[in-house]
mmCIF file of the N, C-alpha and C atoms, coordinates in Angstrom:
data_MODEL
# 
_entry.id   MODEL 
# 
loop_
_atom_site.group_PDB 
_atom_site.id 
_atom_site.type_symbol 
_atom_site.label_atom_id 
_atom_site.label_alt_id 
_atom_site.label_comp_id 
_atom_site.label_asym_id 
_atom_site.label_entity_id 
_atom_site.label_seq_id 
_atom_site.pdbx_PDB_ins_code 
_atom_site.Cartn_x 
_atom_site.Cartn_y 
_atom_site.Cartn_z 
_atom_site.occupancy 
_atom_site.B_iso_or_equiv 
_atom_site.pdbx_formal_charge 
_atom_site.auth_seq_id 
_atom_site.auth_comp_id 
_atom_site.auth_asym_id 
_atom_site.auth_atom_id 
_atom_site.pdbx_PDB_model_num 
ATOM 1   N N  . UNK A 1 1  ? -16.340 0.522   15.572  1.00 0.00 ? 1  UNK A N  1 
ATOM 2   C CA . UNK A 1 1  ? -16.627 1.862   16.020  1.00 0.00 ? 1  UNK A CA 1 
ATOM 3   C C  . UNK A 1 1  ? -18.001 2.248   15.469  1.00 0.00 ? 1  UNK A C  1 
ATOM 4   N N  . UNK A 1 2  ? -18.852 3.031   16.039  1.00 0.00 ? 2  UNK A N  1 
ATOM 5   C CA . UNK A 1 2  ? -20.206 3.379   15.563  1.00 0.00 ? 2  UNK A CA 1 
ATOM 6   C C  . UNK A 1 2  ? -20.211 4.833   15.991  1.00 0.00 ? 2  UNK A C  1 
ATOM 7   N N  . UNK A 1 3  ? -20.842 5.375   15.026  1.00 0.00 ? 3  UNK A N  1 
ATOM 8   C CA . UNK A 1 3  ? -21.062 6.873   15.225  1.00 0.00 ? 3  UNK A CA 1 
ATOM 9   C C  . UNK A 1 3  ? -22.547 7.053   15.034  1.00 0.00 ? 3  UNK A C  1 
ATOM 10  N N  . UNK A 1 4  ? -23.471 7.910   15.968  1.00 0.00 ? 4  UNK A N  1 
ATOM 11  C CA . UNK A 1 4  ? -24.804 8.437   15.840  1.00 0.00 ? 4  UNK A CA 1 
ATOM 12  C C  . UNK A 1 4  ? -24.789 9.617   15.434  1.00 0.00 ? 4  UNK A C  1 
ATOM 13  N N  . UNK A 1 5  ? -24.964 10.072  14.148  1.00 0.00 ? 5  UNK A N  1 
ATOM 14  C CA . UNK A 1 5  ? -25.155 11.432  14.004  1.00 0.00 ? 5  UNK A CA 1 
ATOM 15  C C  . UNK A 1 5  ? -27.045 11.600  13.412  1.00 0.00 ? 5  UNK A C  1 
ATOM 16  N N  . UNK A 1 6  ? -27.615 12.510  14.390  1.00 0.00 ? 6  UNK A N  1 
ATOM 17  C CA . UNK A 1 6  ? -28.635 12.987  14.247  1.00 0.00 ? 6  UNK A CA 1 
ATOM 18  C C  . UNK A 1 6  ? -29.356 11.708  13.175  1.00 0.00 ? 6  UNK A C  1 
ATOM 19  N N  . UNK A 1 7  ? -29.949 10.937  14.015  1.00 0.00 ? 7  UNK A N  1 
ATOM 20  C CA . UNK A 1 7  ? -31.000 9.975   12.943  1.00 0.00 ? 7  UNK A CA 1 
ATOM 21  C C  . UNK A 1 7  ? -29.701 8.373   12.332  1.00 0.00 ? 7  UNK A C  1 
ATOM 22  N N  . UNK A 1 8  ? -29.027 9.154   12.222  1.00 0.00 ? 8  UNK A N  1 
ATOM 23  C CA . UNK A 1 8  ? -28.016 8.071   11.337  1.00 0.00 ? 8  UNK A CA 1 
ATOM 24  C C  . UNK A 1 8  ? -27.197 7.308   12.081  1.00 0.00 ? 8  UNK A C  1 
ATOM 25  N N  . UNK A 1 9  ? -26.884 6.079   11.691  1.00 0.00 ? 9  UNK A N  1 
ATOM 26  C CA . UNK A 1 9  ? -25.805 5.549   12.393  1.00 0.00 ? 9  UNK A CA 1 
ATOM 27  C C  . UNK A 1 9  ? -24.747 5.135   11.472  1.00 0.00 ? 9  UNK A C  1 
ATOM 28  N N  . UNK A 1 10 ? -23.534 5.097   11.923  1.00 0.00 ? 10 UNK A N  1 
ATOM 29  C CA . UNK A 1 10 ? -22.076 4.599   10.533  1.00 0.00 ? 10 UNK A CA 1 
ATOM 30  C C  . UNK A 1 10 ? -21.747 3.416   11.704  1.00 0.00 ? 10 UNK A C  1 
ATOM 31  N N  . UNK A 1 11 ? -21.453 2.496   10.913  1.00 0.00 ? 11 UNK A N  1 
ATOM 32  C CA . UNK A 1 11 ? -20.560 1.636   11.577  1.00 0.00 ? 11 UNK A CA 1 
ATOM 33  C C  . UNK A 1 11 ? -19.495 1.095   10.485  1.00 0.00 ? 11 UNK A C  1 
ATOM 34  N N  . UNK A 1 12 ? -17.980 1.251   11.374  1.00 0.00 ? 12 UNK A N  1 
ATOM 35  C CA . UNK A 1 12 ? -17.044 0.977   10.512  1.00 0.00 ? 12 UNK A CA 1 
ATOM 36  C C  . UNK A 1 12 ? -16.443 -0.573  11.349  1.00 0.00 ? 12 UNK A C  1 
ATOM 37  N N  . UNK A 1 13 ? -16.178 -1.328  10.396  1.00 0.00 ? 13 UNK A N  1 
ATOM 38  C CA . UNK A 1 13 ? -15.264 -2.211  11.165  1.00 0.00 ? 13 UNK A CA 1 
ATOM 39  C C  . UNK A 1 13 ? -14.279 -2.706  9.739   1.00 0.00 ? 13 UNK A C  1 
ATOM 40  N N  . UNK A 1 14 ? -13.539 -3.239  10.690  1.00 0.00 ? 14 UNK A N  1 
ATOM 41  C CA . UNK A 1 14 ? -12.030 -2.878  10.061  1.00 0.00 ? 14 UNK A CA 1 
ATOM 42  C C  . UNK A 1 14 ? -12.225 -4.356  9.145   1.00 0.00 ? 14 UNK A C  1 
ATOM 43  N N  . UNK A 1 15 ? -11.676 -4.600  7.547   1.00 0.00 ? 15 UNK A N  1 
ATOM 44  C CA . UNK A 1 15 ? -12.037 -5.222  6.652   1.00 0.00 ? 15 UNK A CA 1 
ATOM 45  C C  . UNK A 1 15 ? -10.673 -6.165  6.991   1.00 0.00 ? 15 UNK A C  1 
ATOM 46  N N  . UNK A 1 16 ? -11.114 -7.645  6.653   1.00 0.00 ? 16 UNK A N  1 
ATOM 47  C CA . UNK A 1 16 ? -10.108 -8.359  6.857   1.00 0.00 ? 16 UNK A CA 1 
ATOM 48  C C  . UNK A 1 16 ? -9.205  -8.652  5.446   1.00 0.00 ? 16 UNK A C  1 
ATOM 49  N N  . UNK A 1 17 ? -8.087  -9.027  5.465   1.00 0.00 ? 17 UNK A N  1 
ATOM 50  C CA . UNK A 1 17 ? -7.617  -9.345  3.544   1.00 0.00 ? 17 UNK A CA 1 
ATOM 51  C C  . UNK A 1 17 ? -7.607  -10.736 3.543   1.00 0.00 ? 17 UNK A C  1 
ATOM 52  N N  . UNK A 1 18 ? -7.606  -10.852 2.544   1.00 0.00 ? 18 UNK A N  1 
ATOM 53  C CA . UNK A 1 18 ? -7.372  -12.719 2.019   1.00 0.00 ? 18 UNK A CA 1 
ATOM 54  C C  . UNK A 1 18 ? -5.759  -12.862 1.729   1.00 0.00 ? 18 UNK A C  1 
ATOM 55  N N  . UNK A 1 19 ? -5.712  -13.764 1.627   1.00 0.00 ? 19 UNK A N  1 
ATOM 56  C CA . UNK A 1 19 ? -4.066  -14.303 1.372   1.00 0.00 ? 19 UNK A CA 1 
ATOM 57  C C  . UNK A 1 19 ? -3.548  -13.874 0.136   1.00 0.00 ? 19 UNK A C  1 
ATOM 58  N N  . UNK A 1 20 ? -4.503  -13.656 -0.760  1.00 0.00 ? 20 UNK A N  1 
ATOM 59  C CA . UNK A 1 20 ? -4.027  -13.306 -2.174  1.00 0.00 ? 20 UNK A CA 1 
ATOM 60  C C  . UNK A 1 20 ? -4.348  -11.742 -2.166  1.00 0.00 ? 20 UNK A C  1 
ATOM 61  N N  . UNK A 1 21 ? -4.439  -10.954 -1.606  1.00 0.00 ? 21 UNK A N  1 
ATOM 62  C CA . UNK A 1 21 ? -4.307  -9.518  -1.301  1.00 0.00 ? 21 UNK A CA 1 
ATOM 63  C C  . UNK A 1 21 ? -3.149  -9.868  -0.335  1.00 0.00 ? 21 UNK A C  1 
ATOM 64  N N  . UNK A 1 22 ? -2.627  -10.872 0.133   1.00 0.00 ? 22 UNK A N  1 
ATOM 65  C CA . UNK A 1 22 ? -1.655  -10.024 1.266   1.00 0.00 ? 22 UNK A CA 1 
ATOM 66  C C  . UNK A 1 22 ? -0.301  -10.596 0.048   1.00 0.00 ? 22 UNK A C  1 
ATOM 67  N N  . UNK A 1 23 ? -0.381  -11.392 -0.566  1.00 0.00 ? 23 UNK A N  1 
ATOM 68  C CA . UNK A 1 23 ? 0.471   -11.814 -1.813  1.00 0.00 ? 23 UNK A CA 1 
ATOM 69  C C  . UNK A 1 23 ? 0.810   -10.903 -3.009  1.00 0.00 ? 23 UNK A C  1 
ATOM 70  N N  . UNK A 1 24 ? -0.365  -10.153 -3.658  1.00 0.00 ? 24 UNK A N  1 
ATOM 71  C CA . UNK A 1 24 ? -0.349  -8.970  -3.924  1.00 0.00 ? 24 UNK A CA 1 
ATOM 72  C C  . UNK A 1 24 ? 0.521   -7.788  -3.643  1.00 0.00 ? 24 UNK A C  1 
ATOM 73  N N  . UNK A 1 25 ? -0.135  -7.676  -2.389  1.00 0.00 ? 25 UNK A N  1 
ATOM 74  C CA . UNK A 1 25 ? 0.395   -6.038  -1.581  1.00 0.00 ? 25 UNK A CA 1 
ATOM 75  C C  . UNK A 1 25 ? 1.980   -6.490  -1.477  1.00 0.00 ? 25 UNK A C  1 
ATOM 76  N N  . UNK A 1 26 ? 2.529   -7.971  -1.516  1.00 0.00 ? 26 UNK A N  1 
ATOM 77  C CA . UNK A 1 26 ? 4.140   -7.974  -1.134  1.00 0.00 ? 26 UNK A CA 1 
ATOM 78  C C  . UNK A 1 26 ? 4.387   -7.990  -2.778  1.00 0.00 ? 26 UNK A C  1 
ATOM 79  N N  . UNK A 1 27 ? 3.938   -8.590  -3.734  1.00 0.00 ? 27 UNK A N  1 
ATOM 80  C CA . UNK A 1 27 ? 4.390   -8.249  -5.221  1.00 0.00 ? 27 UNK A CA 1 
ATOM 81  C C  . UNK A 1 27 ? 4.659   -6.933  -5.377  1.00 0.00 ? 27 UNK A C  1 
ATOM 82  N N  . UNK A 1 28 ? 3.599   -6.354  -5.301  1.00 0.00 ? 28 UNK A N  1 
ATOM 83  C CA . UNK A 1 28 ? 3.555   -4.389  -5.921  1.00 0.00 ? 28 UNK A CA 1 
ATOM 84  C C  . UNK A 1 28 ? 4.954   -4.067  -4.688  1.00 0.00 ? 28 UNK A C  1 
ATOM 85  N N  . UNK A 1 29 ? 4.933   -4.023  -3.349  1.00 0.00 ? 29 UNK A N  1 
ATOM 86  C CA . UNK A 1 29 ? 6.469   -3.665  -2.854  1.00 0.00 ? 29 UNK A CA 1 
ATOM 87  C C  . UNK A 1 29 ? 7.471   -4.222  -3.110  1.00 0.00 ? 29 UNK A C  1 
ATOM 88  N N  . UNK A 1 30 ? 7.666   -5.652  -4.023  1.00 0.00 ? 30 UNK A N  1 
ATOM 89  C CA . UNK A 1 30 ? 8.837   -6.102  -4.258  1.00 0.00 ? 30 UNK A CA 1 
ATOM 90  C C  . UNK A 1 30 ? 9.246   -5.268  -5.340  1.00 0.00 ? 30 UNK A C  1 
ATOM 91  N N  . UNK A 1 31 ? 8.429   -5.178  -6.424  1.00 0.00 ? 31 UNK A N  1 
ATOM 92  C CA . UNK A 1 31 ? 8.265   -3.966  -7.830  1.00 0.00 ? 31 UNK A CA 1 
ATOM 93  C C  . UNK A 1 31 ? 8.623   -3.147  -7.508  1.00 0.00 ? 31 UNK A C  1 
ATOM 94  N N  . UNK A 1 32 ? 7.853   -2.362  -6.562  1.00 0.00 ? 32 UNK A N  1 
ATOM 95  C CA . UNK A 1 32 ? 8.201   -1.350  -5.736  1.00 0.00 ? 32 UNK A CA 1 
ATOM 96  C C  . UNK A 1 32 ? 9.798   -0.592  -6.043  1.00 0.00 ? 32 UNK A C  1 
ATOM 97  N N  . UNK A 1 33 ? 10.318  -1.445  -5.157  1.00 0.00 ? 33 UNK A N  1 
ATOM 98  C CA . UNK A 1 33 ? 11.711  -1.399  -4.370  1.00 0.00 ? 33 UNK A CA 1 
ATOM 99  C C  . UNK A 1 33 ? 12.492  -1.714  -5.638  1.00 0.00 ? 33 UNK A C  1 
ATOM 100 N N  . UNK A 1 34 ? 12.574  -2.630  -6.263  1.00 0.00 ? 34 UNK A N  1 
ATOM 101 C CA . UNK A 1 34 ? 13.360  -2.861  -7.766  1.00 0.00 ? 34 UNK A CA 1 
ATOM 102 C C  . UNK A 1 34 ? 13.719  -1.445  -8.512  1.00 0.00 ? 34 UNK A C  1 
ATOM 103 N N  . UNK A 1 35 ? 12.386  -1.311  -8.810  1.00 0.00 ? 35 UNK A N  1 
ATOM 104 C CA . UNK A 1 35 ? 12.273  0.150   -9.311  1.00 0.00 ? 35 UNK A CA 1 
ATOM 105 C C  . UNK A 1 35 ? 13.007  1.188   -9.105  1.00 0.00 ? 35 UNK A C  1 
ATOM 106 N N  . UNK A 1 36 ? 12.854  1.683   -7.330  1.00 0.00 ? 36 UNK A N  1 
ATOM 107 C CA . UNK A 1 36 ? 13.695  2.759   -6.794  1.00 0.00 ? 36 UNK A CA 1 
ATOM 108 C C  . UNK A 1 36 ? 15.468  2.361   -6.494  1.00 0.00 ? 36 UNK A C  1 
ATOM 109 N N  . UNK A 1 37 ? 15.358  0.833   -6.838  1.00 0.00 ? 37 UNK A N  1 
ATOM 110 C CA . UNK A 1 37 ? 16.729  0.877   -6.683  1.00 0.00 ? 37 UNK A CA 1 
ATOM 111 C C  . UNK A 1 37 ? 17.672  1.086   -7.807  1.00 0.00 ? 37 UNK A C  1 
ATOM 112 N N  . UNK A 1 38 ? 16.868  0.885   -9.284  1.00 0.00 ? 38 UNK A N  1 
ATOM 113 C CA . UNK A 1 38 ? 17.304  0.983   -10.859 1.00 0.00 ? 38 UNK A CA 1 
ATOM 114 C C  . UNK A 1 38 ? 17.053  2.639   -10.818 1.00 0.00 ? 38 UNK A C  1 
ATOM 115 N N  . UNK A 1 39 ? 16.567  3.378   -10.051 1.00 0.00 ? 39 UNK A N  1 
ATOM 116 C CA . UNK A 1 39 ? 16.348  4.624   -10.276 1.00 0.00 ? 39 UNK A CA 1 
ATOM 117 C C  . UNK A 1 39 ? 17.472  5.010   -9.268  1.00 0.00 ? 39 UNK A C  1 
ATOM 118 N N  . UNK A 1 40 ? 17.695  4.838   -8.227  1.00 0.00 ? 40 UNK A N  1 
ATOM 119 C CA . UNK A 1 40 ? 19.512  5.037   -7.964  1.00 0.00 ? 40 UNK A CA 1 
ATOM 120 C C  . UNK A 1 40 ? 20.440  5.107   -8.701  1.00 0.00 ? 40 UNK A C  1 
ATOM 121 N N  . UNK A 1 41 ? 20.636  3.883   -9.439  1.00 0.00 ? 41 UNK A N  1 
ATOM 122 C CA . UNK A 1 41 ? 21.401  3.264   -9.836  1.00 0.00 ? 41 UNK A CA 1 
ATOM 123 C C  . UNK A 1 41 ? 21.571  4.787   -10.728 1.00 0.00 ? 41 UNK A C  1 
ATOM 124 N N  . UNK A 1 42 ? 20.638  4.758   -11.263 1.00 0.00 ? 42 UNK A N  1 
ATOM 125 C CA . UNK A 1 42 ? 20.885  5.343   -12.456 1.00 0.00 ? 42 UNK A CA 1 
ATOM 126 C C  . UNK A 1 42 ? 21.090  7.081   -12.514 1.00 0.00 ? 42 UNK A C  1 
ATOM 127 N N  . UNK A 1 43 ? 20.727  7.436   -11.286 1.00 0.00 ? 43 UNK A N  1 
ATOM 128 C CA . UNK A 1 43 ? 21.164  8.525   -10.840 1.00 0.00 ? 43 UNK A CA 1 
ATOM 129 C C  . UNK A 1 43 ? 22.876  8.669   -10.362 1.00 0.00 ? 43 UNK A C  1 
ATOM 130 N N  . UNK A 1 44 ? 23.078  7.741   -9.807  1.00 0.00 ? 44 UNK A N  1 
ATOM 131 C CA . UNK A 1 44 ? 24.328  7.701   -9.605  1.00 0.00 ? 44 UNK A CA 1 
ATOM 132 C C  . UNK A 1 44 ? 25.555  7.730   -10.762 1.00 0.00 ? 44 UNK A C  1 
ATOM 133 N N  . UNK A 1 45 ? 25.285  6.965   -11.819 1.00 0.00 ? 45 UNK A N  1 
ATOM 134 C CA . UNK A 1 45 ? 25.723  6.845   -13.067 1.00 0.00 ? 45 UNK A CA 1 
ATOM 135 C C  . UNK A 1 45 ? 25.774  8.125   -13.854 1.00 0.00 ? 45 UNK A C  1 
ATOM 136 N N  . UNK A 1 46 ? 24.291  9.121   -13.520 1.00 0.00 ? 46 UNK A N  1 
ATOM 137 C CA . UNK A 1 46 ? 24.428  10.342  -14.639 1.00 0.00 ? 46 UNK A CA 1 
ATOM 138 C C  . UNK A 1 46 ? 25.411  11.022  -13.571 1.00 0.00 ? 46 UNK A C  1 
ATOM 139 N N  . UNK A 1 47 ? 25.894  11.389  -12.757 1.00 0.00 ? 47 UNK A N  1 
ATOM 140 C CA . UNK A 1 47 ? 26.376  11.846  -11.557 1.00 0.00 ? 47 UNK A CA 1 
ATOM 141 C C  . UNK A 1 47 ? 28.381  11.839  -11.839 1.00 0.00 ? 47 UNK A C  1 
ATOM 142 N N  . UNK A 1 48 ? 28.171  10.709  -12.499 1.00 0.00 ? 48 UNK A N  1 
ATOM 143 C CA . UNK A 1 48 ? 29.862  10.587  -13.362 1.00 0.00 ? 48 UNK A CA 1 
ATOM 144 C C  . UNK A 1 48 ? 30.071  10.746  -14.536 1.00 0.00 ? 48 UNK A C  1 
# 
């Protein structure tokens, strides 16, 4: 996409990831999800 504003030009194009960012990004959501499920858990428990 390119935008002309008065004198200037932006051009954005969309950044590709490497394999070890896409390895990453599934670590931090596996963490993620662990997390909110020990935080259930444990809501459920103060709950009784």
């Amino acid at each position: 996409m390119t935008l002309n504003l008065i004198f200037v030009t932006v051009t954005i194009k969309k950044r590709r990831k490497t394999l070890e960012e896409y390895i990453y990004e599934e670590n931090i959501s596996k963490i993620y999800e662990e997390i909110k499920l020990k935080h259930c858990e444990l809501l459920v428990r103060s709950n009784y």
